[in-house]
N, C-alpha and C positions, 0 to 999 in steps of 0.2 A: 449722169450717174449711172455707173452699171448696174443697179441695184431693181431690180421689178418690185415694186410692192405691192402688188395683185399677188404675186406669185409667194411673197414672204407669210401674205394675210391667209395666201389658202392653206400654208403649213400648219398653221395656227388652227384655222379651222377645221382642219382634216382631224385634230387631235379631240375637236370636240365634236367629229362626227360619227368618229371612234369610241365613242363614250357618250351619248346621247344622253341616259339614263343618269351618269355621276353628274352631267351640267344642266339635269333637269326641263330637257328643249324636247321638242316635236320635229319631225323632219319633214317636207312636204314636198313632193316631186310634182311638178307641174306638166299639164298636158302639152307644153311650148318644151320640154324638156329641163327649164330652171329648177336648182333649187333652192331648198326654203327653207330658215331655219329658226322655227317659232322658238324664240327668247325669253317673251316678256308682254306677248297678247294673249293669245289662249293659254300660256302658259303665266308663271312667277319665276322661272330663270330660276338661277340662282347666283350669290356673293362671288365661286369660280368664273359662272360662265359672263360677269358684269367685268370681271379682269381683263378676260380673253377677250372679250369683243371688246373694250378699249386697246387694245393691243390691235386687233384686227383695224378697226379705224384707224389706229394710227401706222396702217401698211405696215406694221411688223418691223418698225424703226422706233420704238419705244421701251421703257421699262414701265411695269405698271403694278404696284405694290397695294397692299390694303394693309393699312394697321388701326390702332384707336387713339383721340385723341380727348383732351379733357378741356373745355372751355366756359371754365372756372368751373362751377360745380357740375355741370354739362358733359355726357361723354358720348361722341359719334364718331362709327367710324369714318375712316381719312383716308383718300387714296392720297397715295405720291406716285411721281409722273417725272421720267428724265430723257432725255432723247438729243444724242449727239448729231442729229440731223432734223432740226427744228425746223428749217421751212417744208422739208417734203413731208413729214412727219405730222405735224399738222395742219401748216394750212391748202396744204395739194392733198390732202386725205382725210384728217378728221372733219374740216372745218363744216357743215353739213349747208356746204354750197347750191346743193342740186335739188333744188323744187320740183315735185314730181306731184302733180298733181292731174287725175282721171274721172270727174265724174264723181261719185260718192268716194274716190280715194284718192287721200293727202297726205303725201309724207315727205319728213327733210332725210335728203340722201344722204349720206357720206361715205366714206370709205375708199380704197383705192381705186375703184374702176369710176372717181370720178378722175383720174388721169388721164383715162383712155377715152372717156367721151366731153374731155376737157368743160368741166362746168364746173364753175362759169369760166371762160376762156380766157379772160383777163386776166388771172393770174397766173394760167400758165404762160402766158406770153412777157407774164411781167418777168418771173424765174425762171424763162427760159427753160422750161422743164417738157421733157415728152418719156411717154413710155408706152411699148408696146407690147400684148401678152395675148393669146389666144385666150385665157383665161379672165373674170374679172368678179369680183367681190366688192359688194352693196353693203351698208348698212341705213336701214331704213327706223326712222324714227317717227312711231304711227301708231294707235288705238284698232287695226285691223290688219289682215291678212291684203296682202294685193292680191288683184284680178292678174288671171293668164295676160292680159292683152299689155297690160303695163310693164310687164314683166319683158315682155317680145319687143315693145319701144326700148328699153333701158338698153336689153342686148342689140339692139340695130345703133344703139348713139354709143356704144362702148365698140361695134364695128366685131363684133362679136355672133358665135352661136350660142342661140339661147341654152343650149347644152352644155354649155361652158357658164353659163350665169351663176351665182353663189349668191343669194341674198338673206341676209340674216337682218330680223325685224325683231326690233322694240319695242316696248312701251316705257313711257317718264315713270307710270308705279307700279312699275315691278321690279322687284327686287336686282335683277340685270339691267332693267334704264337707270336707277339712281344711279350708279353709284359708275356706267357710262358717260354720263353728265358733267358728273365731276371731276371726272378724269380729262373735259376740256377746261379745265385751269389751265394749263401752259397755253393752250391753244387762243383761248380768249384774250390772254395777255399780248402774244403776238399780234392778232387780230386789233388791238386796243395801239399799239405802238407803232403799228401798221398805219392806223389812222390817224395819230398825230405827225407823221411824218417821217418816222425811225425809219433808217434802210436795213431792212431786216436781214438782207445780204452779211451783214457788220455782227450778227449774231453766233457765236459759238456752239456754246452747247445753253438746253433748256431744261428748269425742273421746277416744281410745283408740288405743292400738298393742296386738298380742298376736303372738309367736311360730306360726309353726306346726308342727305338725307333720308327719313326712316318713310317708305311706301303709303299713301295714300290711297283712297278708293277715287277717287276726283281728278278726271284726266286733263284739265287746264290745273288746275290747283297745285298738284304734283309737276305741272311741268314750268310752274312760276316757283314753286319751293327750292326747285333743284338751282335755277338760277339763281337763287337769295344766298344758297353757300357757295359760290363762285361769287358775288359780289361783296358780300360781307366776310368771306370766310375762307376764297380762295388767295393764297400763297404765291409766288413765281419769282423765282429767282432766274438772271442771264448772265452769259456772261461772254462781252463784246469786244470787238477788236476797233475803236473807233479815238475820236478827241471828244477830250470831257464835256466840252462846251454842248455836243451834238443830244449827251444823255442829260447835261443841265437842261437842255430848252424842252425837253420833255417830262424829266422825273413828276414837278407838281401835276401833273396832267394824268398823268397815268392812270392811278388809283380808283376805280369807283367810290369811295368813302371818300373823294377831293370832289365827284362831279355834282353837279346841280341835282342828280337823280337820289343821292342818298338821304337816307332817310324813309322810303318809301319802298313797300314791297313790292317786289316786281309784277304781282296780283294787281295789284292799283294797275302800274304801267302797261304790264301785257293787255289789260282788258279794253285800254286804249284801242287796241288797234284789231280790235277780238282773235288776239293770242294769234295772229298771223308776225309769225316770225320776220318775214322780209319787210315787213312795214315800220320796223320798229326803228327809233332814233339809233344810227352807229354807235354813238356817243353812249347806249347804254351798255354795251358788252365791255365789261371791263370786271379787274379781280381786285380785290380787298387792299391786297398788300403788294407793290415790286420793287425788287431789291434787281441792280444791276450791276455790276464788278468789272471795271474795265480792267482787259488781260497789257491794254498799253500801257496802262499808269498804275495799277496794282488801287485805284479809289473805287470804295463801295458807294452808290446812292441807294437810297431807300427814300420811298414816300407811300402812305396810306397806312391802315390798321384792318387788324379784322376786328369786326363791330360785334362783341357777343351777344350785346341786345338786341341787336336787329336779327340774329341769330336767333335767339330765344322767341324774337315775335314770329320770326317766320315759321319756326317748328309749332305755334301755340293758337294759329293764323287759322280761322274757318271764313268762308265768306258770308255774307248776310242772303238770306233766301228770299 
């Protein structure tokens, strides 16, 4: 693909570093030369700048909408998500592949410049995918600020000068993590179809709606909530070029709301494994609802629901002290 999506995400970015003040962020020039662009730690972001950086994640091959939605008496808002280049789009960009972990700092990467420092490698090798940019853009999903020193690894694995780094950080509760989060609904889907065995090659185009969730003071809590409206409440429609039979052996499978995990907030489940992301069973990242359209045969499948109650438990969810 001629396409840089390092180079798409810094457009995007450039526009909210132009506007610091309207997207409510901090800007941090680092002494390695990176920079840094508090989102949603020292700061609360804001509902814009939650758009943009899902956009940004998804290397600027995305559309990324907010609206409101009603789930029955129930009303939060809802990103929608569509992306006529669904494998680079999220799983070579948003999918937050890249463990960066330093000492007192943890954070899940994503973003386009895990292209250039190919993490995890596998699936660039699977899609065949490379790109190269003197430039590269981070998004980091983290309770703190990085250290200079992490910051100088990431630009040495992206083959990069740290002066060229672009790193925009997170948090799950703040008002720019939620509603990031939920914007991988397409993402997880793929991710989920991926692991049942769909060749995601056979995918067309990708779109999705997901609830969000409203900000929290509790940074495991918030970041098991935001996951409960991608399982119970995330949406994903596809629509593939393949033979029916290929999306029959997958449709009942798909769904979080068909797997053995539902029923159970992700608070339960994350704390299994104490909220360390890469430990967790495959089998639990999965969305509510998917709906697939094959473009060969003109048949819709659909399996799963979104679950309003597990919805309402999850927004109504403290943990016990």
């Amino acid at each position: 693909m001629g396409i840089s999506m390092n180079k798409l995400a810094l457009r995007i970015l450039d526009r909210v570093l132009s506007n610091t003040d309207l997207y409510k962020v901090k800007v941090h020039r680092y002494p390695c030369g990176a920079t840094v662009v508090d989102a949603g730690v020292e700061t609360m972001g804001s509902m814009d700048m939650g758009i943009e950086l899902s956009k940004i994640s998804l290397g600027g091959l995305a559309r990324v909408d907010l609206t409101v939605r009603r789930y029955d008496e129930l009303a939060l808002p809802c990103v929608i998500v569509y992306t006529d280049y669904p494998i680079e789009a999220c799983l070579l960009s948003q999918l937050a592949g890249w463990r960066i972990a330093d000492e007192n700092f943890y954070a899940l990467g994503s973003g386009p410049a895990r292209a250039l420092a190919r993490k995890p490698k596998k699936w660039y090798e699977e899609f065949q995918y490379h790109e190269t940019s003197d430039e590269a853009v981070l998004v980091l999903e983290t309770d703190r600020l990085p250290p200079d020193r992490v910051l100088v690894k990431v630009a040495e694995a992206c083959g990069i000068s740290p002066k060229n780094l672009y790193v925009v950080v997170t948090s799950f509760n703040s008002v720019t993590g939620t509603i990031q989060v939920s914007a991988r609904v397409v993402e997880t889907g793929l991710y989920r179809l991926r692991y049942l065995g769909f060749d995601l090659r056979k995918v067309i185009t990708a779109s999705g709606a997901c609830p969000v969730a409203p900000p929290c003071p509790n940074y495991n809590l918030m970041f098991a909530k935001t996951n409960d409206m991608i399982a119970y409440g995330g949406e994903t429609y596809y629509v593939v070029d393949c033979d029916d039979s290929e999306i029959a052996a997958i449709i009942e499978k798909a769904p979080f709301t068909n797997s053995k995990y539902s029923g159970r907030l992700m608070y339960d489940i994350f704390s299994e494994v104490n909220f360390d992301l890469y430990k967790l069973d495959p089998s639990v990242f999965a969305v509510a609802l998917v709906q697939i359209t094959n473009r060969r045969t003109s048949k819709v499948f659909y399996s799963g629901r979104v679950d309003v109650y597990m919805l309402k438990r999850s927004l109504s969810f403290t943990p016990e002290k």
